[in-house]
Each structure stands twice: as structure tokens, then as C-alpha cells.
N, C-alpha and C positions, 0 to 999 in steps of 0.2 A: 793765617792767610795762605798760608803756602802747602797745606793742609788741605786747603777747599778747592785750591788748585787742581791739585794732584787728582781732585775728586770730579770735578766739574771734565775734568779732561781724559777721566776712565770711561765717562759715561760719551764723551764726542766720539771716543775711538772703540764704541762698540755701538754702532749705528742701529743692528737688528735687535737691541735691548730695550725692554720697556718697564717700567712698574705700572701700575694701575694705579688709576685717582684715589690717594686714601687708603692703600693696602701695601703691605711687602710682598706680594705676592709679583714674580717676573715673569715677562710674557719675552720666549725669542723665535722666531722664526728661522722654518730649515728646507730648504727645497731636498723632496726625499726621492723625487724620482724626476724624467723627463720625456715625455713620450709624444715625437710627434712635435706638435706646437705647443703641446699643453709642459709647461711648464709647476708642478703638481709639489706644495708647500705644506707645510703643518707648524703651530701655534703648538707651542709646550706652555703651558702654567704652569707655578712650580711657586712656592715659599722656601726660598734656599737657604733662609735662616734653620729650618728641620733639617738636620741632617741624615735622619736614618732612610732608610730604604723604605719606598713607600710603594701600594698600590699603585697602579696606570690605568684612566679611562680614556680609549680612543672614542671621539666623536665624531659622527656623519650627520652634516646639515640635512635639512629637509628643502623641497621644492621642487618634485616632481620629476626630477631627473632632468630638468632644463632651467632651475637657475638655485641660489642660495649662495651663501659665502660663510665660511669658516668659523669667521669671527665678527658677527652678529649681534648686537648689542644685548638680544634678550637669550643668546646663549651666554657671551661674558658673564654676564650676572647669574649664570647658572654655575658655570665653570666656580665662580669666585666660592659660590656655597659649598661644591664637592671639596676644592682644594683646602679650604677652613675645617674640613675634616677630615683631613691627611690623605688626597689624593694627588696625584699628579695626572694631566689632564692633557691631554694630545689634540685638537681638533685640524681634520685635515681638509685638503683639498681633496677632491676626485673628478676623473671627467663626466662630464653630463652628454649621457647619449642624446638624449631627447632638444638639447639644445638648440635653438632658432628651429624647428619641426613645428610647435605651436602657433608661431607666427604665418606658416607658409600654409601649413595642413586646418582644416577644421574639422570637427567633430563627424562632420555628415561623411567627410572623402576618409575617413579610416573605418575601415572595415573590423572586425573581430583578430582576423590572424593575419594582419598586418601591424594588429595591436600590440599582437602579441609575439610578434618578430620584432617591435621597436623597443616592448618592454625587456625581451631577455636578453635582448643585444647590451641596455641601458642597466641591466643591472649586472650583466659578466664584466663589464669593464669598470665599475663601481665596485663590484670586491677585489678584483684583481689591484685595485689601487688600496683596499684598503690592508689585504694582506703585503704589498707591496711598503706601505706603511707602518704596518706591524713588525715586518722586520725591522725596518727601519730603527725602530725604538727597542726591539731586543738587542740590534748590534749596538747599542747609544744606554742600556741599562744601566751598567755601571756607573759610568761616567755622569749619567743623571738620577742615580740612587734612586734606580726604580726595581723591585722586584717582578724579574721577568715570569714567575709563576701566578702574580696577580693583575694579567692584563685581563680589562674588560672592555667589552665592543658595547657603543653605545650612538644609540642613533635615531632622531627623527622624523615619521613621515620617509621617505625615499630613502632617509639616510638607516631607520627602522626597517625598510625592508631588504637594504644590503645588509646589516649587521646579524640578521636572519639567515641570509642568504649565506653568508660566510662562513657560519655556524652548521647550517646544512652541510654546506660542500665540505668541510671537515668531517660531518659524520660519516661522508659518503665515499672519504676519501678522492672527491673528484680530483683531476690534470691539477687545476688554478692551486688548491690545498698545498703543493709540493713548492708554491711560493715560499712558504712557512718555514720556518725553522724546525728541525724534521722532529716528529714526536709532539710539535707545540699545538694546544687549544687555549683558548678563550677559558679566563677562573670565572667569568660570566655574562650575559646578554641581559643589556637593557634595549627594549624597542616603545618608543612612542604612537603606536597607532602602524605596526610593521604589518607584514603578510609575507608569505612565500610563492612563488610562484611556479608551478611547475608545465612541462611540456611534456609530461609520460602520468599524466594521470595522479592519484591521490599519492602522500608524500609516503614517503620508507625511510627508516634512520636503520643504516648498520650498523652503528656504533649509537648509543646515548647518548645527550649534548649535555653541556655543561650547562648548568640552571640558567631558567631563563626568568626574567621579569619583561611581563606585555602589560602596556596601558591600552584600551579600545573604545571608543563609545558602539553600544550597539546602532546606530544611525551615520555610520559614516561613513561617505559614498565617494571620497576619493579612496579609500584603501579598504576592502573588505575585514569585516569583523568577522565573520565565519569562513564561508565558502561560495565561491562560485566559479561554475565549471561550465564549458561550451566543447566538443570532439575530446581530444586526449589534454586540451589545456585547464589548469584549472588555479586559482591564485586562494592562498590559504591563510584566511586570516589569524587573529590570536584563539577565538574560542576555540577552533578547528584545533588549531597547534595545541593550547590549553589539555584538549580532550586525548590529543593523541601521547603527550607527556604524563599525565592519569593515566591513561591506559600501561604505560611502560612503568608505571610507580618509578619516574624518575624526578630532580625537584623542579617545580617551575613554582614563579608568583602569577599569578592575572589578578589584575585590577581592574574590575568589568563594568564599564559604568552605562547606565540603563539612560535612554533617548538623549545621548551626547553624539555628537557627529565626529570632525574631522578636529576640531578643538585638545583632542587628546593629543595631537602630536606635539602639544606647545605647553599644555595649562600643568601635566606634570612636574615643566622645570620650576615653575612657583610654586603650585598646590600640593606635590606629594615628596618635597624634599624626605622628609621623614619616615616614608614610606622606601623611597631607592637608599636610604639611608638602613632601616632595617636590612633588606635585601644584600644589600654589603655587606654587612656584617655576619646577620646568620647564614645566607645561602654561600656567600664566597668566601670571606676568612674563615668561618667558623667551619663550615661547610656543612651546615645541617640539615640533614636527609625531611627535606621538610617540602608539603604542597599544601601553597593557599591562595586561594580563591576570594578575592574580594568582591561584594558584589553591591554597587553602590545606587540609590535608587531615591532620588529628590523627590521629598513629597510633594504633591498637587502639582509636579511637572505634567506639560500635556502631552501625550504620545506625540512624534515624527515619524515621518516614513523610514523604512526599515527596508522592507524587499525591492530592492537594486538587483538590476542583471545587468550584465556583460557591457552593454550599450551604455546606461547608466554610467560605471563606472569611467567609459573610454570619454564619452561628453564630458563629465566633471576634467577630467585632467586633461582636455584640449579647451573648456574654453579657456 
């Protein structure tokens, strides 16, 4: 009795503890930064029965840069799968530029490069949170028996094209990269249906990125699967990135799947466990020099429209 006590009453006096229904898996929360009003938190999973030092995947929700939350239900259930194969799993908060803009704006009153002044605004303060958060979890290593040589950026939709983006800006050494712990990269990117987006025309890597894994459907008209470009803007989807990692013979995976839309930024945390599960293993622990291309293509599915421009794109993610 007095035993159950002691137990019953470790768990009242640590409020931000949780387990999950049915797992040893611990879920705690940490506010990692404060900027402004926003208030900016992050969810660690972890099975603290392992005690060795493990990989870290940080996660960026999806939602267009105006809404999503951290911890998701059909993310948890993702989380729960990586962590069962010894990961520890960070999913944060970030601030949402585009936030209440949908409500106020419509499709027809945003022009091209106002689009495109709301998206780069929306995604420099999205990595800036999420390098902000990556330290976060390097200074916190130890202490949560994570190896800070095997962190990986991982992200859907919005949260896909900041983990992109963050990736970039370390190649490129951009200002936001000196967030970082000096010398630190990403051991690798996952992006669910991500893009790049630039303001100076097609992309340049000064340095080579650490492998990357993109999921895409060719038919997806909130986030570009290739490219499309309007003056010096242009947003760069996975095959685009895909072709320019080829060219560098450096590693990346694409997982290309033929008249799928926007569906990718979700159906990999179900459908290709096994798949980001490779990808861990040979391209980031193992680290092997390796490029593959999946190209995945349902029989007697019927074509969908594919050629989206600029407009296109801006409509899908104001209605």
C-alpha cells in the first residue's frame, strides 16, 4: 500500500508527464523558446525503459502555415511506430505566419508576389523556430540520451517545406543557420509532400545536404511536385530537388507516386513505415552512399490534372 502511494503521488507531482494508452512509451512537454505572444512548446516521446543513447526525429506539423498542432492524433500514432524502433521523437510547436490571413483574405485579393511575400515571411519564422528548437534538444542530449550526431528534421506538408528549408539554409550557410550549434547538420530530412521556395531564381547548394527522403504525388496542387516559377520566384518541389541531388551524385530517396495529390503529406505515416524505416537505417546510421527513386504507379488508376500554375497553387491554400 504504501508502495502504490509513493507511486500514485510521483505521478501528481510531475504534472507535464504522460504515458500513452497501452505503451511505456513517456510523452513530456518543454516550452523551448518565447517570442512575442507565442509561447512555442515541444512534445518529447521517449521509452525510458531503453537506456542507451538513441537517434532524435524532430517533427513539423502540417497546415499550411495557418493552423495544425503538434500532437495530432494521426501524428501520435506515427510517433508511437518510429519510437518502437528506437527513436526518440521531438514534435514542436512553430509560429504560423499565415495565421487568421485565410479568414480575412480570399484567393481572388492575393496577387502572385504578395503570395509570395506571405509565404517567405511564413516559412523564415518556421525554421527559425525550428533551429531554435534543435538546439533546444542538443543542449537537453545528454540528459535525454539522445545522440546529438543523429538528429533528423522531419515534416509534413508546411511542416515538409520548412524541414527543406532548414536544410537549405545550412547548405547555404544563410544569417538564421548560426541558430545552430556551430558546425551542426541534420544526419537527415524526411519531407511529406515539401517544396523549396526561392526569391533569386532556381536553387544552388554550396555545401551538399545531408540525404534527404521526399514523398510527392504527381497531382498535388497545394505544394508543387516539380516546379513552378513566375519573375525571379520560383517554389521547388521534390522531383526538381530529386533531379538536382542526381545531378550532385549525392544521397537522396523520392518516393514518386503517379496521380496522387496532396494525400502524400499524410498516407506515408501509415503506408510507407517501412519505407522511412529503410531510409534510417541505410542513408542515416549506416550512411550509405546510395540514390533511389521509387516510382510507384496504380494500375487502371485514371489520370488527374497535373499542370497547376502559380494562381492554382495560391487558390488551393486560400480556400
Amino acid at each position: 500500500m504504501k508502495k502504490a502511494l509513493i507511486l500514485i503521488l510521483s505521478f501528481i507531482l510531475l504534472p507535464n508527464l504522460n504515458i500513452l494508452a497501452n505503451r511505456d512509451i513517456l510523452k513530456k512537454t518543454y516550452v523551448y523558446s518565447v517570442k512575442g505572444t507565442d509561447t512555442l512548446r515541444l512534445d518529447k516521446y521517449d521509452l525510458p525503459l531503453v537506456s542507451e543513447t538513441k537517434p532524435c526525429i524532430i517533427f513539423m506539423f502540417g497546415g499550411g502555415f495557418s493552423s495544425g498542432k503538434r500532437d495530432d492524433k494521426t501524428y501520435v500514432e506515427y510517433f508511437e511506430r518510429l519510437i518502437n524502433k528506437g527513436y526518440v521523437v521531438v514534435s514542436i510547436d512553430y509560429r504560423l505566419g499565415m495565421k487568421n490571413l485565410k479568414s480575412s483574405i480570399d484567393s481572388s485579393g492575393v496577387d502572385p508576389i504578395r503570395f509570395a511575400v506571405l509565404l517567405k515571411n511564413s516559412i523564415s519564422i518556421a525554421v527559425e523556430d525550428l533551429f531554435d528548437a534543435t538546439s533546444y534538444v542538443v543542449d537537453h542530449a545528454k540528459e535525454w540520451n539522445i545522440d546529438s550526431n543523429l538528429i533528423i528534421a522531419n515534416g509534413s506538408s508546411a511542416g515538409a517545406v520548412s524541414v527543406l528549408h532548414g536544410e537549405y539554409a545550412i547548405c547555404n550557410q544563410d544569417k538564421v543557420a548560426e541558430k545552430l550549434p556551430k558546425g551542426f547538420n541534420y544526419a537527415g530530412i524526411i519531407a511529406f509532400a515539401g517544396a523549396i521556395f526561392s526569391t533569386d531564381g532556381d536553387l544552388t547548394w554550396k555545401t551538399l545536404p545531408a540525404p534527404i527522403q521526399m514523398f510527392h504525388g504527381d497531382a498535388d496542387r497545394n505544394v508543387p511536385y516539380d516546379n513552378i516559377e513566375l519573375y525571379q520566384y520560383g517554389f521547388y518541389g521534390s522531383k526538381h530537388i530529386s533531379e538536382q541531388l542526381k545531378a550532385h551524385n549525392t544521397p537522396y530517396y523520392f518516393y514518386d507516386v503517379k496521380n496522387a495529390a496532396h494525400e502524400m503529406s499524410g498516407d506515408p505515416m501509415t503506408d510507407n513505415i517501412d519505407e522511412i524505416s529503410s531510409f534510417l537505417s541505410k542513408f542515416v546510421i549506416k550512411k550509405l552512399p546510395l540514390m533511389i527513386h521509387s516510382e510507384i504507379q496504380q494500375i487502371g488508376k485514371a489520370d488527374i490534372k497535373k499542370d497547376f500554375d502559380m494562381m492554382d497553387y495560391i487558390k488551393m491554400n486560400f480556400e
